[in-house]
N, C-alpha and C positions, 0 to 999 in steps of 0.2 A: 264161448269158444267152440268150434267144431270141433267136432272128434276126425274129424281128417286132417287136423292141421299140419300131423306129421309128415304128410308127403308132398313134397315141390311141386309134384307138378298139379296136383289139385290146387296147389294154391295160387300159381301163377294162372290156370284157367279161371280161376275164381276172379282174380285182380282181372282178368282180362275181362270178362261177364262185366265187372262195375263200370272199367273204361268205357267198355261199350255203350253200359246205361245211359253215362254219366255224357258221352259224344252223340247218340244217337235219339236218349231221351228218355228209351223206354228195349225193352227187350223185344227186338220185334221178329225173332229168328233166333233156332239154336243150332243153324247152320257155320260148324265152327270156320271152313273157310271163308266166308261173310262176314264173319266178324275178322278176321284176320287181313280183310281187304279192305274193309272198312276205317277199322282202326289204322292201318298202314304204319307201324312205329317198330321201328329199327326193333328192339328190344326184345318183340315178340315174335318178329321173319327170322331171326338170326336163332334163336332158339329152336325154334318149328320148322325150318329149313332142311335142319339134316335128319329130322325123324319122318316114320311113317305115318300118317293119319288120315285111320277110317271111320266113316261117318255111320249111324245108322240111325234115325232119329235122332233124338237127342244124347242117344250113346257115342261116346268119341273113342275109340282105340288109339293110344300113342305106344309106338314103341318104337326104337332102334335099328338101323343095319348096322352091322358090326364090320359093314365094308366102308359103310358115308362116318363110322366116328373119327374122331380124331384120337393121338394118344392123350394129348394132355386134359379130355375130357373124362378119363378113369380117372386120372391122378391127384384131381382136384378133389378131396373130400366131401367138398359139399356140391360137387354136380350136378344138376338135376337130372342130367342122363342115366347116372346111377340109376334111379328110378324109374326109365324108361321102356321097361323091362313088360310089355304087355299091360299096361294100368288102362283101365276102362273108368272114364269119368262120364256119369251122367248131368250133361248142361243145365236141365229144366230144373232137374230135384235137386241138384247139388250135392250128387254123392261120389264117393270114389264105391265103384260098382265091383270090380275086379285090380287085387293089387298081387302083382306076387312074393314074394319076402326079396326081403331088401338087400341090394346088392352087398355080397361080401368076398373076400380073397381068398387064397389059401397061403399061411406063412412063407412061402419062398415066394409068392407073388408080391407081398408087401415092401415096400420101400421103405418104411421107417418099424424097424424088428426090435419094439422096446418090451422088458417084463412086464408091463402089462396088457396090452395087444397080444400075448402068447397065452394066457391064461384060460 
């Protein structure tokens, strides 16, 4: 098991890297919009559409405008936008390169104010 498993969006660029293999054959590019054109599947435009991402070799910057989110992408818990917060994944080697700590609230921002959430 990787030691990145904990973050969505490595993992969906990783599921994405197999898709690729697995349609194109072989990894022939770590150009991640090429693969995102290539692959063409609702699932991953719909996702990557409203973030920003920069390329620099095989380094990928993803992150957020906090103008293009929607609300009920905070408020889903397991969002992967949550995560979107500046995460740097390297394509070739498979690492998450840059993460920042992972999104949290502050009590009056939280919609469900149970004893244990306050602790």
């Amino acid at each position: 098991m990787n030691s990145y498993s904990w973050n969505p969006v490595y993992n969906l660029v990783m599921k994405m890297k197999q898709d690729y293999k697995r349609v194109v054959g072989e990894v022939d590019t770590y150009d991640f919009k090429t693969w995102l054109q290539k692959l063409n599947r609702k699932e991953y435009d719909e996702v990557f559409a409203c973030l920003h991402v920069n390329q620099n070799g095989s380094l990928v910057l993803f992150r957020y405008d906090l103008f293009e989110m929607k609300r009920e992408m905070w408020e889903d818990q397991g969002s992967i936008y949550r995560e979107c917060r500046s995460v740097v994944v390297d394509l070739e080697h498979e690492e998450v390169v840059l993460s920042p700590y992972r999104k949290f609230f502050n009590l009056t921002n939280s919609r469900k104010k149970s004893p244990s959430s306050s602790v």
